[in-house]
C-alpha positions in Angstrom: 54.6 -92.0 -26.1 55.2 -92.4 -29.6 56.7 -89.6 -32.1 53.2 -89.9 -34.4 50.6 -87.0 -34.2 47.7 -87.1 -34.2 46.9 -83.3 -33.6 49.4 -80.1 -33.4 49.7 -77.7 -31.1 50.6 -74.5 -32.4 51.8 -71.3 -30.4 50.4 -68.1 -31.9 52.2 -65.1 -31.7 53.4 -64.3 -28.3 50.7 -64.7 -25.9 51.6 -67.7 -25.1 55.5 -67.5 -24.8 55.1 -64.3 -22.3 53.8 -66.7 -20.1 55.8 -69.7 -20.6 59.2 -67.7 -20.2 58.1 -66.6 -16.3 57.2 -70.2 -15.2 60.2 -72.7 -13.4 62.0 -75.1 -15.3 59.8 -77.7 -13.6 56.5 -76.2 -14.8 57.9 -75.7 -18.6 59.5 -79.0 -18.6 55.9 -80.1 -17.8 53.9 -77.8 -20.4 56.5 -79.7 -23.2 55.6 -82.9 -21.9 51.7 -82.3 -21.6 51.6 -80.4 -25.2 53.8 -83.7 -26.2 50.8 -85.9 -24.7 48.4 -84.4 -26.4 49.5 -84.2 -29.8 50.2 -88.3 -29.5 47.6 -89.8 -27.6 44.2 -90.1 -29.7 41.7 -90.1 -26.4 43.2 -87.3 -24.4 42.0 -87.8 -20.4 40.1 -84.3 -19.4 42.7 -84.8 -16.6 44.9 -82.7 -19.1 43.0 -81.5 -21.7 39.0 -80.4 -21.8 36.3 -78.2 -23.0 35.9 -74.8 -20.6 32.5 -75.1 -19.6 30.1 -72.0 -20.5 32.3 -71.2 -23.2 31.4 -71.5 -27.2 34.6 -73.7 -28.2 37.4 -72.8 -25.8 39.3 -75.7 -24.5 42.0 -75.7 -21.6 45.3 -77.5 -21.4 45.9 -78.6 -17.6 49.4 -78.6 -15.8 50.1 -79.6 -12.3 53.4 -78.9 -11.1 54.6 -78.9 -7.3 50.8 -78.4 -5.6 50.6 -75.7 -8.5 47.7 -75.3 -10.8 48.4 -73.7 -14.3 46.0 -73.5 -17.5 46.7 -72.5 -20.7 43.8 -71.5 -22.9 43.0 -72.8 -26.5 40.7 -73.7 -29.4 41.1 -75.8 -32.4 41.4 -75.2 -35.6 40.6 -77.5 -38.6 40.0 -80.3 -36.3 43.1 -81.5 -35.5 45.4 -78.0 -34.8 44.9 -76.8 -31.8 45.8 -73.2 -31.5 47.1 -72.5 -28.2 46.2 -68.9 -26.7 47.0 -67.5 -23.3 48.4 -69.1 -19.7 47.9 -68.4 -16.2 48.6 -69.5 -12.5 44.8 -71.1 -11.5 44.3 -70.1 -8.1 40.6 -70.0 -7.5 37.9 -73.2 -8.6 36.5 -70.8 -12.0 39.0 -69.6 -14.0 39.1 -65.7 -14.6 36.9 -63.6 -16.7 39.4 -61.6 -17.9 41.6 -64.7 -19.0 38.4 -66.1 -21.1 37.8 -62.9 -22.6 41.6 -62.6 -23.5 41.2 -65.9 -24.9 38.3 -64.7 -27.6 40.4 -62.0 -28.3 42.9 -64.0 -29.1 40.7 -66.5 -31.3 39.4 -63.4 -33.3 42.8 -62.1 -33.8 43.9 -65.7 -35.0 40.8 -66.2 -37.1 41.3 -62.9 -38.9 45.2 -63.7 -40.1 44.0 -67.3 -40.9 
């Protein structure tokens, strides 16, 4: 990978960071590289990075780490910023009500200070 963006991941406020300061050094290490990915790559494979379905504009950033399935919830912003919201441990096929709506909240809290 090269050091040119082509998007930016940004980390708003502390939703984010709550959950990223529980997880092994072997699942951050692996959030870094992923967000790394997909701030470089132009084409991003929905392997890692794709549109939640049934949502209006919520996107989710994939990890695999170890047989371990994590998500991290986010939306963009201007196109090419993508504003990164809440994570979680996936453990079921859908992914959680409660983390979608937390997500939305999260948007409208974003979109309000922005």
């Amino acid at each position: 990978m090269s050091d040119i963006k082509v998007r930016t991941i940004l980390i708003f406020k502390e939703y984010f960071s709550d959950f990223y300061k529980k997880q092994s050094l072997k699942v951050r290490e692996k959030i870094i590289w992923t967000f790394r990915l997909i701030e470089q790559i132009e084409h991003v494979p929905e392997e890692y990075l794709k549109h939640l379905e049934g949502t209006d504009g919520l996107y989710e950033i994939k990890i695999k780490q170890g047989g371990n399935s994590f998500r991290i919830l986010c939306f963009f912003d201007k196109g090419r910023l993508i504003v990164v919201g809440n994570g979680f441990q996936k453990k079921s096929q859908k992914t959680p009500k409660d983390e979608i709506t937390k997500a939305y909240k999260i948007r409208e809290e974003y979109e309000k200070e922005n």
